[in-house]
Backbone as CSV, one residue per row, in Angstrom:
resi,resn,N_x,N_y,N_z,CA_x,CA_y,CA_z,C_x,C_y,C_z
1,UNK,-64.542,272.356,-23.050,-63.279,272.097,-22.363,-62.723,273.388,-21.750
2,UNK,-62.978,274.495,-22.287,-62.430,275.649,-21.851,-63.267,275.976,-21.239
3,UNK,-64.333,276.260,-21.008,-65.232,276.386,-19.757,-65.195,275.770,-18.690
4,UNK,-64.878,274.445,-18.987,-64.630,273.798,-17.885,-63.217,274.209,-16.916
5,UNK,-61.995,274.326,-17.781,-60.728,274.772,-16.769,-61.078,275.805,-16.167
6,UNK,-62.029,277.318,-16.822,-62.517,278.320,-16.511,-62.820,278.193,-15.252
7,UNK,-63.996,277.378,-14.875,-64.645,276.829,-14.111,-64.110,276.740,-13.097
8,UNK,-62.714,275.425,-13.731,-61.853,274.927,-12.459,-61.068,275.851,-11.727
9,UNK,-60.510,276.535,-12.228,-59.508,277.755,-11.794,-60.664,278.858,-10.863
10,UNK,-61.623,279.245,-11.628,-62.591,279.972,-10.503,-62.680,279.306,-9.174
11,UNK,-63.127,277.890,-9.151,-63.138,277.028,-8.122,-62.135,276.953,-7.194
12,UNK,-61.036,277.227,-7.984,-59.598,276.767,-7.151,-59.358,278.077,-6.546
13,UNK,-59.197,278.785,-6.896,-59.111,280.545,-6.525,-60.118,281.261,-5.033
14,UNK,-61.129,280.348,-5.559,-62.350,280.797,-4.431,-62.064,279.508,-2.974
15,UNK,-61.200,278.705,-3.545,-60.540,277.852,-2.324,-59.634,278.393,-1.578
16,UNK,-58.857,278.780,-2.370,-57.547,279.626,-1.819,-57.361,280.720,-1.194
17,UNK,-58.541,281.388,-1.367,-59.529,282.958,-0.821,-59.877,282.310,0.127
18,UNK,-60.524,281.316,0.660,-61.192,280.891,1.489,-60.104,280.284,2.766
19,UNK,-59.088,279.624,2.287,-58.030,279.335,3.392,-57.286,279.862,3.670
20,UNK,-57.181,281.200,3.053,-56.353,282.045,3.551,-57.133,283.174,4.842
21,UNK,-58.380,283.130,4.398,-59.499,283.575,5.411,-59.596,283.012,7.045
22,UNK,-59.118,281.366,6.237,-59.355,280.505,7.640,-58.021,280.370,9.016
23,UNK,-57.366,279.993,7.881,-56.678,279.922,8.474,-55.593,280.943,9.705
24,UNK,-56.007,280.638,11.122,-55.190,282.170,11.684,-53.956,282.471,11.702
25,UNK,-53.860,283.910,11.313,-53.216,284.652,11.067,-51.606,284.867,11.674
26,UNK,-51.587,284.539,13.058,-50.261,284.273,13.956,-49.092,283.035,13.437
27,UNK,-50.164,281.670,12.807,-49.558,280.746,12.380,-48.938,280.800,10.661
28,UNK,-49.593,281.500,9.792,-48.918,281.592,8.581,-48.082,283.091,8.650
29,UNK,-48.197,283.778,9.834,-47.074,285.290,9.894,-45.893,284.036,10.249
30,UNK,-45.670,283.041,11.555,-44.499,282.731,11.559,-43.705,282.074,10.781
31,UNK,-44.736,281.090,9.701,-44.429,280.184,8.766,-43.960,281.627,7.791
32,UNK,-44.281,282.234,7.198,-43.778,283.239,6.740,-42.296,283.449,6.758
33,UNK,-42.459,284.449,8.337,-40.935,284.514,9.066,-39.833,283.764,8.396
34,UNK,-40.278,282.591,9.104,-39.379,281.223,9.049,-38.615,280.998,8.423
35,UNK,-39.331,281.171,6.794,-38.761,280.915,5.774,-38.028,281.820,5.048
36,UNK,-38.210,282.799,5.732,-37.527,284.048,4.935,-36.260,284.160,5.981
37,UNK,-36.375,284.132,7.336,-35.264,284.229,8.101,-33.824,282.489,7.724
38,UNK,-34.889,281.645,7.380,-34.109,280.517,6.738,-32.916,280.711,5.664
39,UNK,-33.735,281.530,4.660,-32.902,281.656,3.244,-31.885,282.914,3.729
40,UNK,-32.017,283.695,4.591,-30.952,284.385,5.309,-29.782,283.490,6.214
41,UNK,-30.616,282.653,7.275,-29.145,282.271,7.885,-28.451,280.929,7.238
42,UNK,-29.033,280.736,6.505,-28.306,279.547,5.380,-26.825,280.297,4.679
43,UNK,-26.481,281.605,4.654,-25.682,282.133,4.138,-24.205,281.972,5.065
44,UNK,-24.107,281.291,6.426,-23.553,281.162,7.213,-23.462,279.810,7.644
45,UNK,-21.778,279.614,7.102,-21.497,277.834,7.441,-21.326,278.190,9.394
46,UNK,-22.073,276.923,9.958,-22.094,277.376,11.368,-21.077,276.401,11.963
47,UNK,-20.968,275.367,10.868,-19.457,274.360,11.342,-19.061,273.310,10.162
48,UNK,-18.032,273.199,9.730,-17.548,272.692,8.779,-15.837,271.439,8.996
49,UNK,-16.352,270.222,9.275,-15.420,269.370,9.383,-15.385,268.371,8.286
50,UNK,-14.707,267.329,8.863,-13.963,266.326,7.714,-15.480,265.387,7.410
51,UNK,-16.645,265.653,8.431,-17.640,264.094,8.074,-18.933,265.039,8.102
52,UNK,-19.070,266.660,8.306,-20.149,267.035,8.778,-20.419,268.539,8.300
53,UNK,-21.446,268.879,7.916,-21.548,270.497,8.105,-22.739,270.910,8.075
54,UNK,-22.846,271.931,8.988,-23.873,272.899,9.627,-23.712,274.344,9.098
55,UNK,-24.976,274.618,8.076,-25.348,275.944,7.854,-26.389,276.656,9.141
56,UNK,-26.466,278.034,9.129,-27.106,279.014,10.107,-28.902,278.326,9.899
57,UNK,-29.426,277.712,8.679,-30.624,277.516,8.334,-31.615,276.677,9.506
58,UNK,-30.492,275.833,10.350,-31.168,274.889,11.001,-31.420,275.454,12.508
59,UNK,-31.180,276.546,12.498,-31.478,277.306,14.031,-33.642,277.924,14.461
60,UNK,-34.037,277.688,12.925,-35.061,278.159,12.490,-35.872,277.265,11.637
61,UNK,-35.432,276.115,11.102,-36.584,275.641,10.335,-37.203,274.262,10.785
62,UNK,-36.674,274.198,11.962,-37.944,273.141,12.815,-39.160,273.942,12.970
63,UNK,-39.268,275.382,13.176,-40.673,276.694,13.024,-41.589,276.080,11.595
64,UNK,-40.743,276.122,10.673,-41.345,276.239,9.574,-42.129,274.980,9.189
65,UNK,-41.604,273.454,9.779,-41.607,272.482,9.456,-43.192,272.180,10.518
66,UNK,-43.120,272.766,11.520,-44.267,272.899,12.995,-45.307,273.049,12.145
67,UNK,-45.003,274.379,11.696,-46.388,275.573,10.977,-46.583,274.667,9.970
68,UNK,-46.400,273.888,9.152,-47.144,273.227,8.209,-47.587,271.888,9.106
69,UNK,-46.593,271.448,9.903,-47.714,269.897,10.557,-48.881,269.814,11.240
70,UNK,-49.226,271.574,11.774,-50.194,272.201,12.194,-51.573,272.483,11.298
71,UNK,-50.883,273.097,9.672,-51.743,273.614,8.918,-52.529,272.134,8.297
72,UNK,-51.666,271.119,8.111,-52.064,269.942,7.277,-52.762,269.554,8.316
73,UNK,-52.697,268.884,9.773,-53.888,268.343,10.342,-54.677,268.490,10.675
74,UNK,-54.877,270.039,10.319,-55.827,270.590,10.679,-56.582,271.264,8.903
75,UNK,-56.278,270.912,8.414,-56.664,271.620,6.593,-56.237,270.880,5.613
76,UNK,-55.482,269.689,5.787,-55.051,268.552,4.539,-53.183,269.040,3.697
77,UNK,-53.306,268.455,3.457,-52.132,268.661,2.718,-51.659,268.961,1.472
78,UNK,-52.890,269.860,0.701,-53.212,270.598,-0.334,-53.140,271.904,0.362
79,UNK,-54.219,272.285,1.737,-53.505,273.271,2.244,-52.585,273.951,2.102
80,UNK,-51.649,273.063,3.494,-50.365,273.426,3.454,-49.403,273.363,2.181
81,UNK,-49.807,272.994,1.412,-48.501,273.037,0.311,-48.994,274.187,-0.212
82,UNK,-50.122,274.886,-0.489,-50.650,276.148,-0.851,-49.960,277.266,-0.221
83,UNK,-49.834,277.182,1.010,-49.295,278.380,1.875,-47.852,278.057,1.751
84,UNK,-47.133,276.973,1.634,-45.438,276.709,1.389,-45.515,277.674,-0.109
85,UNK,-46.401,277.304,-0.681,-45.902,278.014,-2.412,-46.082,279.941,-1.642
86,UNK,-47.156,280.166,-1.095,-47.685,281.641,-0.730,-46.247,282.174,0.200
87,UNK,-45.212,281.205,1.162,-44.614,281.783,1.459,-43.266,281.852,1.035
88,UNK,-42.948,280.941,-0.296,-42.181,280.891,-0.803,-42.055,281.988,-1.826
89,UNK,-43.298,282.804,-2.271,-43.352,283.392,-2.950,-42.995,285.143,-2.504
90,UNK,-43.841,285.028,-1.323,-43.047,286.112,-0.190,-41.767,286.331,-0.127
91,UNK,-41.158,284.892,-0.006,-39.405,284.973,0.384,-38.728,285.520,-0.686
92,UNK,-39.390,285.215,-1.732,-38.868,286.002,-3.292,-38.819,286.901,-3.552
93,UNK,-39.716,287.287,-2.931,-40.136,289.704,-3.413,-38.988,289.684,-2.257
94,UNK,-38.998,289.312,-1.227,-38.262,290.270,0.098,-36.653,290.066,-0.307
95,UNK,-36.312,288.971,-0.870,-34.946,289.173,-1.467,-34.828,290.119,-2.644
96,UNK,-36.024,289.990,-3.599,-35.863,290.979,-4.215,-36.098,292.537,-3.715
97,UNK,-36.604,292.633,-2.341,-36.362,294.164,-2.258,-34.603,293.783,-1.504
98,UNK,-34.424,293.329,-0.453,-33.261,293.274,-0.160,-32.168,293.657,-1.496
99,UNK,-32.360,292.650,-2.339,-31.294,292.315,-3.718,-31.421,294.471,-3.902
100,UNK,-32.263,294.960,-4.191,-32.366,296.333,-4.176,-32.142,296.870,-3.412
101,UNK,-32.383,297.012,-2.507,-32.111,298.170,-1.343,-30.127,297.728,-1.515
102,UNK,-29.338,296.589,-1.246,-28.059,296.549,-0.795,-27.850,297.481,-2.761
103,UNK,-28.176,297.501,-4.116,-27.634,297.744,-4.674,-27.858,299.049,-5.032
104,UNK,-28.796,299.785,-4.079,-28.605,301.137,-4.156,-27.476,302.364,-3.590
105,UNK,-26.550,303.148,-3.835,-25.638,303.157,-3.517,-25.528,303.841,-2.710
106,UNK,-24.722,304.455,-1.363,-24.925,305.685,-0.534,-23.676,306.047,0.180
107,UNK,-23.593,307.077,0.459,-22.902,307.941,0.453,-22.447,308.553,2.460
108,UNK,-23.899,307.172,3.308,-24.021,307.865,4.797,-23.173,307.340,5.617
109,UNK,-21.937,306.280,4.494,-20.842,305.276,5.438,-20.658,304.365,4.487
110,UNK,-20.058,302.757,5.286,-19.789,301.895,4.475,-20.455,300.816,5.035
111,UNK,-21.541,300.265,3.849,-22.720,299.096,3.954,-22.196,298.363,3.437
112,UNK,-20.753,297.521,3.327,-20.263,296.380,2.163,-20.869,295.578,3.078
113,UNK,-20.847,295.210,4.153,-21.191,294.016,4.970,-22.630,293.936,4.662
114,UNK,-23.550,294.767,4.893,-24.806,294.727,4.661,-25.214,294.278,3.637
115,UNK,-24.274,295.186,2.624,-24.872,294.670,0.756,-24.537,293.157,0.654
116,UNK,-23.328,292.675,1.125,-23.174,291.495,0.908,-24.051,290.292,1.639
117,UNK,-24.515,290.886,2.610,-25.376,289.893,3.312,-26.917,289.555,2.782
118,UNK,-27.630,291.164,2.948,-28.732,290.922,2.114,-29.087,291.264,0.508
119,UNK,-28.171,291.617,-0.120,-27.931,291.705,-1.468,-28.053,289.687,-1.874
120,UNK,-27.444,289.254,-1.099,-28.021,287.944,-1.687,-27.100,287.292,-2.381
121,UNK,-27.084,285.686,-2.607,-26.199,285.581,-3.621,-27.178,284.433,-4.125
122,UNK,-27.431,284.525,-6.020,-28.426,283.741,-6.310,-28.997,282.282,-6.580
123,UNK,-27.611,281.563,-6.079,-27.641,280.307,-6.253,-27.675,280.083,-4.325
124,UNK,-27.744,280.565,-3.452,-28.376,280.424,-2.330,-29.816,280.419,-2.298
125,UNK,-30.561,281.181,-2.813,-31.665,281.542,-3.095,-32.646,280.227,-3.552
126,UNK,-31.558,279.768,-4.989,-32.437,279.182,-6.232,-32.105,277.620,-5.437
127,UNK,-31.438,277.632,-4.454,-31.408,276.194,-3.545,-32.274,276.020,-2.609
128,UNK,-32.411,277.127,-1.933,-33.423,277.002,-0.818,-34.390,277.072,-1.144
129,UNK,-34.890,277.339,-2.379,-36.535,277.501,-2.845,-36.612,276.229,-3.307
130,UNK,-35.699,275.955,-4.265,-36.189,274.217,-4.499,-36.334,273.333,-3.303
131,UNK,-35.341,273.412,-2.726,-35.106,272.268,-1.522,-36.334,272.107,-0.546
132,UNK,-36.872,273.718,-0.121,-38.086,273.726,0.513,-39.344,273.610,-0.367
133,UNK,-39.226,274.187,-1.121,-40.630,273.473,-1.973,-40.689,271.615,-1.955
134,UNK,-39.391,271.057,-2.338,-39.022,269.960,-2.324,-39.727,269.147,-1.055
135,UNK,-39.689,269.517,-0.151,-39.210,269.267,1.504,-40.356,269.385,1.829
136,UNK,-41.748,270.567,1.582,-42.813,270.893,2.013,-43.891,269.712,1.651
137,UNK,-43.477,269.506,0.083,-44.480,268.457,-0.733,-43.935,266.840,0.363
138,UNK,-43.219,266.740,0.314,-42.882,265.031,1.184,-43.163,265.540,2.567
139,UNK,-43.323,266.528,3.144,-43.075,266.421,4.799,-45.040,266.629,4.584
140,UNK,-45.829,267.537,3.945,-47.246,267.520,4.245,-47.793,266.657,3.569
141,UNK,-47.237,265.716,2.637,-47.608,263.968,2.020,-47.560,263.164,3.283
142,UNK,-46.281,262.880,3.868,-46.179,262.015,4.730,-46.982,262.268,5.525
143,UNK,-47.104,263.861,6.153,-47.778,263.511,7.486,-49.136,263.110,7.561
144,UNK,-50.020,263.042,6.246,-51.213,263.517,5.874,-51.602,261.500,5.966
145,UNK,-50.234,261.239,5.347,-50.364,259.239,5.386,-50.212,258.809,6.308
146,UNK,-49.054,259.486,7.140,-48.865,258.468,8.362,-50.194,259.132,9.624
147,UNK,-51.093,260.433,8.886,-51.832,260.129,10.216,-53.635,259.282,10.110
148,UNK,-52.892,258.858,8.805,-54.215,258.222,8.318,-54.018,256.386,8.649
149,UNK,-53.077,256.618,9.004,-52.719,255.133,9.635,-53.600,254.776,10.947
150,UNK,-53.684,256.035,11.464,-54.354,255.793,12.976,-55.490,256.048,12.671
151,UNK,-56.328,254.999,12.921,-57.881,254.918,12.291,-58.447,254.918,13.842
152,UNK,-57.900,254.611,14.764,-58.917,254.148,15.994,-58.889,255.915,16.507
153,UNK,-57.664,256.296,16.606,-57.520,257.626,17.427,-56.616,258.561,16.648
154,UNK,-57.424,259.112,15.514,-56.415,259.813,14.429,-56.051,261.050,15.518
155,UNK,-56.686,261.527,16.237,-56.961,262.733,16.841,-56.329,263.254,18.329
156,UNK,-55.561,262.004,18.456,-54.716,261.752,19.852,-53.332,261.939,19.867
157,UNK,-52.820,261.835,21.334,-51.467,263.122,21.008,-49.834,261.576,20.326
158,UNK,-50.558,260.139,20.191,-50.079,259.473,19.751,-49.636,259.866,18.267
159,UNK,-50.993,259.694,17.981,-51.211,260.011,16.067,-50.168,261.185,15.645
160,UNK,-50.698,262.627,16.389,-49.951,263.388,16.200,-47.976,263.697,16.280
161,UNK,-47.652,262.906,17.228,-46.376,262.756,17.662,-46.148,261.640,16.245
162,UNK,-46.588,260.856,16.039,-46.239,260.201,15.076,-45.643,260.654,14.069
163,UNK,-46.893,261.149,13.640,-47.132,261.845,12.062,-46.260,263.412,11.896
164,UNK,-45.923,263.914,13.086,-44.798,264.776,13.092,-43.369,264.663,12.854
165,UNK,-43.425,263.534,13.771,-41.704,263.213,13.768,-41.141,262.647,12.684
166,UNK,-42.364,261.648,12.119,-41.645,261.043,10.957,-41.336,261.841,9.807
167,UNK,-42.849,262.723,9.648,-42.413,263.460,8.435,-41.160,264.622,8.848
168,UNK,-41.373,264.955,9.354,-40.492,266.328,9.743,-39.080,265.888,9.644
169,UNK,-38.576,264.497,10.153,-37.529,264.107,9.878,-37.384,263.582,8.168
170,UNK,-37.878,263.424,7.683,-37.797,262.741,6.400,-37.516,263.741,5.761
171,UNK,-38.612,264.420,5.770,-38.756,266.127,5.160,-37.768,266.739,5.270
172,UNK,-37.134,267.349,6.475,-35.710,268.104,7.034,-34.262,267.129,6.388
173,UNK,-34.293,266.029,5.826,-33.298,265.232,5.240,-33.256,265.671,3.862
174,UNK,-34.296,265.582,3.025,-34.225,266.173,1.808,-33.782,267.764,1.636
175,UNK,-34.666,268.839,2.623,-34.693,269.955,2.613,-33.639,270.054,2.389
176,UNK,-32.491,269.662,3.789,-30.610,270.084,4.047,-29.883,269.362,3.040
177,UNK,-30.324,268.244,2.061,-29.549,267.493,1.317,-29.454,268.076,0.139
178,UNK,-31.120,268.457,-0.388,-30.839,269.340,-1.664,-30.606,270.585,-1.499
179,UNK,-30.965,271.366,-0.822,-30.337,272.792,-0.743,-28.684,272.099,-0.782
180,UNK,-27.496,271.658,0.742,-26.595,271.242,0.160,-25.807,270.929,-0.930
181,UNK,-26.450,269.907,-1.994,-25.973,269.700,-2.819,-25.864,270.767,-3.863
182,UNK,-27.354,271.787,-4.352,-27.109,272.427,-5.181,-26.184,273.661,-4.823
183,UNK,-26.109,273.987,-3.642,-25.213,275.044,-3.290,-23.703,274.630,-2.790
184,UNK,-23.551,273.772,-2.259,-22.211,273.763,-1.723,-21.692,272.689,-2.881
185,UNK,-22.082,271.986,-4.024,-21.379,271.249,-4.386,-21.458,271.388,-5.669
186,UNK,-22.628,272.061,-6.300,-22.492,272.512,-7.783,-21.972,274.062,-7.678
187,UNK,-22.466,274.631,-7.325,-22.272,276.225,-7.565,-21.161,276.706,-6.630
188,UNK,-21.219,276.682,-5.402,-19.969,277.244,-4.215,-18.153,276.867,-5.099
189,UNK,-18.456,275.637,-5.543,-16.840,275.522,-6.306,-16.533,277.034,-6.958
190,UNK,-17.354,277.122,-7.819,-17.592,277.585,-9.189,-17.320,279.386,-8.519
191,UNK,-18.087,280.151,-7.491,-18.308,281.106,-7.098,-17.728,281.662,-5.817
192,UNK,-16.979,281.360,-5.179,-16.417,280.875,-4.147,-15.361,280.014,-3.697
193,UNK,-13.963,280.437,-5.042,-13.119,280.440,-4.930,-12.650,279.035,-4.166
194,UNK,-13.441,277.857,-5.128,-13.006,276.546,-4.094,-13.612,275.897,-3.049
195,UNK,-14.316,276.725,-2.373,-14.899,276.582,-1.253,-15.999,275.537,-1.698
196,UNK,-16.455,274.016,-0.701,-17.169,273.401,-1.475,-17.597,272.359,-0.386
197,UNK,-18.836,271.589,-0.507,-18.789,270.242,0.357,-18.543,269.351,-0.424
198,UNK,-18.172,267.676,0.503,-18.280,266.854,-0.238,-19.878,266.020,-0.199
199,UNK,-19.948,264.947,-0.672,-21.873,264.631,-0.928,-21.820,263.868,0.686
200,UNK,-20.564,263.762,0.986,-20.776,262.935,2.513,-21.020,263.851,3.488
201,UNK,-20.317,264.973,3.398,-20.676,266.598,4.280,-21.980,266.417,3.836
202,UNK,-22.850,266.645,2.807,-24.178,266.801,2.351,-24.908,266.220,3.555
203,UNK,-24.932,265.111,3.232,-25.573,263.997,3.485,-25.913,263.547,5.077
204,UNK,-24.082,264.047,5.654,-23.863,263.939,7.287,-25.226,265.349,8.030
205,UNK,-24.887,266.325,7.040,-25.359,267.533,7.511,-27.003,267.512,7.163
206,UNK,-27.471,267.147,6.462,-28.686,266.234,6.122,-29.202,266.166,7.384
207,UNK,-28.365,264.894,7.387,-28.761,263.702,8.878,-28.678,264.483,10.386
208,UNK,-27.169,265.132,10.514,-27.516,265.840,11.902,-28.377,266.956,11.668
209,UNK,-29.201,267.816,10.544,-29.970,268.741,10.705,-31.370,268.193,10.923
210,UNK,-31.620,267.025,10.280,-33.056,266.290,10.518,-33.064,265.744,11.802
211,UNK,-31.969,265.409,12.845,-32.100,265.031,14.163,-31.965,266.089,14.804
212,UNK,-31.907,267.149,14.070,-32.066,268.182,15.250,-33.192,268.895,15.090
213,UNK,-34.185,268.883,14.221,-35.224,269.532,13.899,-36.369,268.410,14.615
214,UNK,-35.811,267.010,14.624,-36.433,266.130,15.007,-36.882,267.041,16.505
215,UNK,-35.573,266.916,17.167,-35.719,267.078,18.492,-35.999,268.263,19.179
216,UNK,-35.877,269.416,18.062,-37.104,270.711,18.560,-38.484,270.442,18.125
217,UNK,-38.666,269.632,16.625,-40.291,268.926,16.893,-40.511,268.281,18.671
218,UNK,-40.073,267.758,18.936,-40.165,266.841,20.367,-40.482,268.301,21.508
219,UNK,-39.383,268.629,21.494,-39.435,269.806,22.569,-40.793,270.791,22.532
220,UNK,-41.202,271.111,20.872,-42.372,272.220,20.841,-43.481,271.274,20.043
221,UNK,-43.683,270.207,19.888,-44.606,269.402,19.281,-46.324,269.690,20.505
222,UNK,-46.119,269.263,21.543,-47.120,269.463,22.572,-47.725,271.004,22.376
223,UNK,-47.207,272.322,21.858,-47.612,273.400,21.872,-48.585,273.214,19.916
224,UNK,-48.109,272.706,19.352,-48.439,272.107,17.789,-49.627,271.604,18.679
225,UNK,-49.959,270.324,19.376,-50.711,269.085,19.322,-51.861,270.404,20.101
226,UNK,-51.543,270.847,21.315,-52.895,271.853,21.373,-53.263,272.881,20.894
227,UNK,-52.675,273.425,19.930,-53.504,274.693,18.633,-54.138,273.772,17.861
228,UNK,-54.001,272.495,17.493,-54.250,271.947,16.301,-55.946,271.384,17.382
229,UNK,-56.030,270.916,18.982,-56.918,270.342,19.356,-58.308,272.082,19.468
230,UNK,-57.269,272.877,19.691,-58.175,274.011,20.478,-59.181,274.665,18.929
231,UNK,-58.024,274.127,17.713,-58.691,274.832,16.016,-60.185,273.733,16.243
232,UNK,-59.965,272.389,16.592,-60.803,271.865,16.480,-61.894,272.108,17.257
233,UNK,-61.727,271.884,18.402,-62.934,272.489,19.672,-63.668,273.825,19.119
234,UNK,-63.192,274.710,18.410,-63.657,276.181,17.978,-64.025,275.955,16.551
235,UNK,-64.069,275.079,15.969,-64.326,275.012,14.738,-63.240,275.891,13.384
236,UNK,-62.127,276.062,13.911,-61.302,276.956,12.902,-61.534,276.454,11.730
237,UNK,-61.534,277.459,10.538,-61.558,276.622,8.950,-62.821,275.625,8.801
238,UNK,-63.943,276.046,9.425,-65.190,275.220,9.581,-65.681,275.476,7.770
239,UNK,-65.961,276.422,7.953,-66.329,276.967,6.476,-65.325,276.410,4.935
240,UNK,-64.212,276.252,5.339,-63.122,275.772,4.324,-63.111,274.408,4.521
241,UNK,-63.187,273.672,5.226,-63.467,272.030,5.475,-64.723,271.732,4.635
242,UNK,-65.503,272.228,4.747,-66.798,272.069,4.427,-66.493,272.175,2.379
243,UNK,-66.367,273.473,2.429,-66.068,273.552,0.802,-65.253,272.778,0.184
244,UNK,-64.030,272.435,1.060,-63.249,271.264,-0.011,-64.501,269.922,0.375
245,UNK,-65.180,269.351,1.395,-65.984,268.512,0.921,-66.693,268.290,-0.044
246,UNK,-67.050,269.510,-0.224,-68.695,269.975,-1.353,-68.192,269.917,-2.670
247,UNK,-66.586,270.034,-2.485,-65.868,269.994,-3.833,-65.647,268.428,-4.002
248,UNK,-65.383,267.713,-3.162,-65.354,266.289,-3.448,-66.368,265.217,-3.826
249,UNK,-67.758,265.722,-3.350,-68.515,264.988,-3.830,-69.034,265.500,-4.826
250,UNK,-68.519,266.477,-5.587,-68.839,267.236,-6.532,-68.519,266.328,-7.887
C-alpha cells in the first residue's frame, strides 16, 4: 500500500513537471498576473448602492477566467485546476513579501498609503483564495462538461463560445459571491468600523460581475478560440496529452 501511494505521487509529480513544461509560458505568466493583480484591486469598493456593489477585482478577472478556458480545452480540467492551485500559491508568497516589505520601517518619507495598501489586510486575502479556488474547480468542471456535450464539432468556435460563457458566468457568480460574503459580511463589520454588505449587495454584485466578465469573455473569447486552435495545429502539450493517456489506460 505504501509503495503504491509512493508510486502514485512519483506519477503525479512527473505529470505536473510535465505540464508545466507544456504548457506556454505567456499564458500561465498572465494567469499568474491576474490573480495576483485581482487580490490587490479587490481592496477597492468601485461602487456601493442600496441593490449593488462593485469591488476593483472585476476590472481583471475575466483574464484569469480566459487563461484557464484556454488551459482546460486544450489540457483537461485537472490541468487547469493544477495551475489555479500553482497560481494561487504564487499570490501567497507575493502578499507575503508585500505583507513584509510595507512592515519594514523607513525613515526616506511617509509610506502609510503604501503600507496600507500592500501590507494587506488578511481576511481580504483568506476570501479571495477561497472564492477563487472555489470558482476555478466549477468554472474548469463546467467547461470540461459543457464541451463534451458537442460530440459532432467539439472543436468549433460554437462548442467553444459555449463552453466559455457558461462556465465563466457560473464560475464569476460564485467567485464575487463568496469572496463577498466572507469579506464584506462576516469580517468587514467586525474590522472596519461597520462598514459591511448586505447578502443582496452580495449577490446583486455577484450577478453584475458575472455579466460583465461574461461580456469581456464575448469581446476577447475569439483571441481564446485561436490560441486554443493554433496549440492544436502545432501540437502544444503533445507529449503531456499523451502521458495523461498512458496514465489512463494504465
Amino acid at each position: 500500500m505504501k509503495n503504491k501511494m509512493k508510486s502514485r505521487l512519483k506519477r503525479e509529480w512527473q505529470e505536473y513537471k510535465l505540464l508545466l513544461r507544456s504548457i506556454p509560458a505567456p499564458v500561465v505568466t498572465l494567469f499568474v498576473v491576474s490573480v495576483i493583480c485581482m487580490n490587490l484591486l479587490a481592496n477597492k469598493t468601485l461602487l456601493k448602492l442600496e441593490w449593488i456593489a462593485l469591488d476593483g477585482g472585476f476590472l481583471i478577472s475575466w483574464l484569469s477566467f480566459m487563461c484557464m478556458d484556454i488551459i482546460t480545452k486544450r489540457f483537461g480540467p485537472k490541468a487547469s485546476n493544477s495551475i489555479s492551485l500553482l497560481a494561487s500559491g504564487i499570490n501567497l508568497l507575493t502578499c507575503l513579501i508585500f505583507f513584509v516589505a510595507a512592515a519594514i520601517p523607513s525613515n526616506a518619507g511617509d509610506y502609510t498609503v503604501f503600507d496600507s495598501i500592500f501590507g494587506g489586510t488578511w481576511f481580504i486575502l483568506l476570501g479571495s483564495t477561497v472564492a477563487f479556488l472555489a470558482s476555478a474547480l466549477i468554472n474548469n468542471t463546467l467547461n470540461y462538461l459543457v464541451g463534451k456535450a458537442f460530440r459532432k464539432n467539439p472543436d468549433g468556435r460554437l462548442a467553444y463560445a459555449t463552453r466559455t460563457y457558461v462556465s465563466t458566468f457560473i464560475g464569476q457568480f460564485f467567485d464575487n459571491f463568496i469572496f463577498s460574503v466572507i469579506v464584506f459580511v462576516l469580517f468587514a463589520p467586525v474590522f472596519w468600523n461597520g462598514f459591511s454588505w448586505t447578502l443582496l449587495q452580495c449577490a446583486t454584485c455577484a450577478l453584475a460581475g458575472a455579466i460583465a466578465e461574461v461580456i469581456m469573455e464575448i469581446a476577447f473569447s475569439p483571441i481564446g478560440y485561436r490560441i486554443t486552435k493554433r496549440w492544436q495545429r502545432e501540437s502544444v502539450g503533445a507529449e503531456y496529452l499523451e502521458f495523461v493517456e498512458k496514465e489512463k489506460e494504465e
